[in-house]
N, C-alpha and C positions, 0 to 999 in steps of 0.2 A: 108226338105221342106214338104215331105209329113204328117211328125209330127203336122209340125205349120197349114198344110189347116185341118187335120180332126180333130186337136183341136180343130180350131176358127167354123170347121161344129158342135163339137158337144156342145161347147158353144154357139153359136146363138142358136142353136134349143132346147136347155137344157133351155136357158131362157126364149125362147118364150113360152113356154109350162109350164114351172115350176114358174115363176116371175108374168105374166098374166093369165093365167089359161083359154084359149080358151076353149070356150064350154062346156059339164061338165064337166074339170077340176078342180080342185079348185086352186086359187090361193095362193101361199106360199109367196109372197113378198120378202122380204131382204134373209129369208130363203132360199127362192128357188134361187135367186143369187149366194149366197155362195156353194148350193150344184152344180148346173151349173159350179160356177167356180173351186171347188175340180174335181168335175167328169170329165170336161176339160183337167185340168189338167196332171191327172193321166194316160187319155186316150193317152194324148201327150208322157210322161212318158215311158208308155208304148211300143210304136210303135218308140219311141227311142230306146230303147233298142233292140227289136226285128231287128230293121233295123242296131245297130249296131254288136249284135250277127250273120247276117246272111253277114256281107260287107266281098266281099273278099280281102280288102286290110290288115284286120286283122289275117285273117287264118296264125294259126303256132305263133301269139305273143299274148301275156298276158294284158287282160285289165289293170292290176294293172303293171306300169312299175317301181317302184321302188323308190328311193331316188332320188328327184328332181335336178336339174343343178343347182346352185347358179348363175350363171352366167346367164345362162337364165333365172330364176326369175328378175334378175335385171335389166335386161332390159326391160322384160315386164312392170315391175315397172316403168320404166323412163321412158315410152308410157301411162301407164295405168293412174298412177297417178294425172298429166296432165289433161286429158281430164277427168277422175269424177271432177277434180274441177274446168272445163270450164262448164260442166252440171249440178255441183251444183249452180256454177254461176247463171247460165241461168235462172235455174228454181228458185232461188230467185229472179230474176231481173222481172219475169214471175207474181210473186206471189204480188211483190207490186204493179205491173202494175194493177193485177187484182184488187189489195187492192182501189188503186186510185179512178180505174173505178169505184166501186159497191160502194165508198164515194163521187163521183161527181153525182151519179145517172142517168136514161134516161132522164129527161129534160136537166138539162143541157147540156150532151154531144149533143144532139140533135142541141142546138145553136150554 
């Protein structure tokens, strides 16, 4: 949790300052997005790890544990499965709606 808040802290502030260029900065645009969004990133990345190297529920075992469970792959599989292709769904059923809307235009829908 504390990965994901000082991610999106240093993504907002990364692009408010690198995307717009308040005051004499200069503004980078699309640029400055993508570096916001790497530097975010990484920072998350980061504070992952460190949070997972210092947790004491791992003391004494090995991040890399070995040769996966088949058994338990397959079931996450008959969970996982499933649901990417209810949110692939979705999000094509999302995307023609959009399609519609932005082809009927704002007068129309207006009526």
């Amino acid at each position: 949790m504390r990965a994901g808040l000082i991610g999106t802290a240093a993504s907002t502030t990364l692009s408010v300052l690198l995307v717009g260029g308040p005051g004499p900065l200069p503004s980078y645009g699309l640029t400055g997005a993508g570096i916001a969004m790497l530097t975010s990133s990484v920072i998350s990345a980061c504070v992952n790890q460190v949070a997972i190297r210092r947790s004491t529920l791992l003391i004494g075992r090995s991040l890399c544990p070995g040769r996966p469970n088949v058994k338990q792959v397959w079931t996450l599989g008959t969970v996982g499965i499933p649901l990417a292709g209810t949110v692939l769904v979705k999000f094509a059923v999302l995307g023609v709606l959009t399609f519609a809307a932005a082809r009927i235009g704002t007068d129309s829908a207006e009526a």
